[in-house]
N, C-alpha and C positions, 0 to 999 in steps of 0.2 A: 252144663256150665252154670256153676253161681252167680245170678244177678243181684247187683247193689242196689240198694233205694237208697239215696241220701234223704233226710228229715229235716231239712234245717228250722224245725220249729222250737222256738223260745217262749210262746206263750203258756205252756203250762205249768210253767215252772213258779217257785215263788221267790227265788233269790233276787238279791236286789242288781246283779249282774246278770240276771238271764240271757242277754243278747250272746254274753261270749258264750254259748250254745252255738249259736250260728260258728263262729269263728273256730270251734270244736269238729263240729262237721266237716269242715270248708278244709282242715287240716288233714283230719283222716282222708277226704277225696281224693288227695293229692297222692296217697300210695295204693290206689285202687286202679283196679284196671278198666282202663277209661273206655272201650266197646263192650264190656257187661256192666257197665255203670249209668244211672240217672239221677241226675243232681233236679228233685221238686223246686219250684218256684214258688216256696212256700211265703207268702203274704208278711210285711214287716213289720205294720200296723197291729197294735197292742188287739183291738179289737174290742166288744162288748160284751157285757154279761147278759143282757137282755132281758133282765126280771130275773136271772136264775141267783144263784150261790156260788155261784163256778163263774170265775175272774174270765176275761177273754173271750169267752164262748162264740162269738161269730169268725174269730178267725181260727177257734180250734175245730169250727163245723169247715169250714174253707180248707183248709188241711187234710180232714177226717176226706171227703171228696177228691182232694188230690190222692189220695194214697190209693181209693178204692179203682182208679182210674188205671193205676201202674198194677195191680196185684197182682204176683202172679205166685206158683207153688216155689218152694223153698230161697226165695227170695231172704237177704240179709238187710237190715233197714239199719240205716249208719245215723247215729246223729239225735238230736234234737233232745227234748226234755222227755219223762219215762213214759207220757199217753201216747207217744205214736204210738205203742205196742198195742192199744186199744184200736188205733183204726187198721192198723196194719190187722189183726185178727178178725176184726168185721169184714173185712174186707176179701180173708182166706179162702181161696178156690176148694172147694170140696168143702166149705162151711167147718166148724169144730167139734163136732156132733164124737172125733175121733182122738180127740186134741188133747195131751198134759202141756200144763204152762209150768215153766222150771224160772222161778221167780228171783235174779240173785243180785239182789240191793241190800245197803245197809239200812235201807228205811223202809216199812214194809207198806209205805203207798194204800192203806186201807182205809182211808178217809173217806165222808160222805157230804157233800156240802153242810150240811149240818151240823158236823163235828170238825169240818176242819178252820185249821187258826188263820189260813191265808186265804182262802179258798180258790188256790190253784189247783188245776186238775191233776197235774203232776201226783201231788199228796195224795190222790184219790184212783190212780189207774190201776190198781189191782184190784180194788172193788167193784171197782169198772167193768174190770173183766169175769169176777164173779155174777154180773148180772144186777148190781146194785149201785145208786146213785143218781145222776141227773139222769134223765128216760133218753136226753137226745145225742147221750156222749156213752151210756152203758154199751157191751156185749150183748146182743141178743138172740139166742136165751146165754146164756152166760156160764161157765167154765165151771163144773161143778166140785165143790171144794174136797173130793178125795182125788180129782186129778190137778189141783197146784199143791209143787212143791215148794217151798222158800228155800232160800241158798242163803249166810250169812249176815241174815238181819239182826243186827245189832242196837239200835236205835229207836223203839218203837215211842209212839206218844200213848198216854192214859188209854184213851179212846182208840187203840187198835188193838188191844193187850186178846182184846176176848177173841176177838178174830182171828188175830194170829195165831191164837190156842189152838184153833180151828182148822186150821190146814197144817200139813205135814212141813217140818221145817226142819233144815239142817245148816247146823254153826259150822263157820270158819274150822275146825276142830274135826269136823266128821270128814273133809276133803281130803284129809291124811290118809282118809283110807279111799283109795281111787274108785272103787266099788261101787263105793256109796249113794251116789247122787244116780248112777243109770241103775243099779236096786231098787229105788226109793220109785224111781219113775216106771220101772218095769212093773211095779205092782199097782199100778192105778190102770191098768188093763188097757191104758191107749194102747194105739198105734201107729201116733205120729206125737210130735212132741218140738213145740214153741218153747224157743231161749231169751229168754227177756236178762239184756245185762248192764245193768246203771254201774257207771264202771266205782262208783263210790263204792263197792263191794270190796275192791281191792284197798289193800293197808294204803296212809298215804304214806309211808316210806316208799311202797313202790308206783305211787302216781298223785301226782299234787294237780291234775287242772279238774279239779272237782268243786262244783255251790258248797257244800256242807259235810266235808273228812269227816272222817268217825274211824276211830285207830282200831286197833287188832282186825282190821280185814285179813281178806285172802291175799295169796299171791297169786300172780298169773300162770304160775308154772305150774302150780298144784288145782287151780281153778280150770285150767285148760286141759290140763291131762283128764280130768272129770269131766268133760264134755266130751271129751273125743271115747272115752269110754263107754259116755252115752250112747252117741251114735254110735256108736257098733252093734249096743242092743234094740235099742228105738229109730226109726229115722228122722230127721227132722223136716220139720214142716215149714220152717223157717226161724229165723233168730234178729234178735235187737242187741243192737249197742250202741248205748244211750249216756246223754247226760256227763259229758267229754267240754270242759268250761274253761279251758285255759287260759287265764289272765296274761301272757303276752305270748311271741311267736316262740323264745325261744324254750318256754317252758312247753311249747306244744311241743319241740323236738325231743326236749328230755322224756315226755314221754309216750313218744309211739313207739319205741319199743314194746310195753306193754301192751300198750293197743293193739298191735300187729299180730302181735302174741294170739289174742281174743280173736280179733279176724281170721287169724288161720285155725283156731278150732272149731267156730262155725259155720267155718267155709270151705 
């Protein structure tokens, strides 16, 4: 049976609305099924940065703990801004040592406090997960870049360009062909495979409760059918879906269809 982690952390985000994160979570919860599900008590307090470059930092260390607390294998983490996926993977039974990350945001999260303009860690959790960045929020050892895939990033800043050169990446365009995305993963020699999904991947025609749209995404029906294809070839290890910021209820309800959607492909 699939267990849910709810995330409801806001702190890594840099929008000036970050809370409704929480209230993103708290939405999705409500269509999950409540004896394979555990809603974290994650901390509401913005928190310190502590001398670092990464905004928050002692409530994203308080989070980072809660999650390592609940981990377990193929667990789905619902909710919050895109670093859960960084504790949720520290956190991995059986370690990563086996692990591709199928990375599917419009923004490719490759920041290092040093180069980022907010310095939310959010901007920063795929570097993270490469192994690089603040020493007490990285992956350790960290995810090596011929097994992340990118899915649909569209949006990158100056300072991620090289990086993102750097790992395997597939546009909105390549999902057309269902194929594509468990190919792509099948030749990075894993044999388990982490879905990280900032739902800002998808078009906002088809989902408006997102911090920062960025048009020509995916749809969910083309983006789910490429996961379920996945799994057929790869198993997964577990999966994120993240970054769900709905500005009032009833826009949450326009769009969990979508959401739902996501839920049942990697679950």
């Amino acid at each position: 049976m699939v267990r849910f982690l709810v995330v409801p952390q806001w702190q890594g985000s840099p929008a000036p609305r970050a809370m409704l994160l929480v209230d993103g979570a708290s939405a999705i919860t409500g269509d999950l099924p409540r004896k394979s599900t555990t809603v974290l008590d994650v901390p509401v307090e913005a928190g310190e940065s502590l001398g670092t470059g990464v905004r928050r930092l002692s409530a994203l260390l308080h989070t980072r703990e809660l999650v390592a607390e609940h981990a377990a294998a193929g667990t789905v983490v619902i909710g919050g801004d895109c670093s859960v996926t960084v504790a949720a993977l520290a956190a991995l039974p059986g370690g990563t040592e086996d692990v591709a990350v199928v990375w599917c945001d419009a923004h490719p999260d490759l920041h290092t406090p040093e180069s980022s303009p907010s310095g939310a860690f959010s901007g920063m959790a795929l570097r993270a997960v490469l192994g690089e960045g603040e020493p007490q929020l990285i992956l350790s050892p960290g995810i090596p870049r011929e097994r992340v895939v990118t899915v649909g990033v569209r949006t990158p800043d100056d300072d991620e360009v090289e990086q993102l050169d750097r790992l395997t990446r597939l546009s909105v365009a390549d999902l057309d062909r269902v194929d594509a995305l468990a190919e792509a993963v099948a030749a990075t020699g894993a044999s388990r495979v982490w879905v990280h999904i900032d739902v800002d991947v998808l078009d906002p025609a088809e989902l408006v409760g997102v911090s920062s749209p960025a048009p020509f995404g995916a749809g969910p029906a083309a983006l789910g059918a490429a996961i379920r294809r996945l799994r057929e070839r790869v198993p997964l290890a577990g999966a994120t879906i993240s970054g769900f910021a709905p500005r009032t209820p009833a826009d949450a309800v326009d769009d969990l269809g979508a959401l739902l959607r996501l839920v049942g492909a990697v679950a």
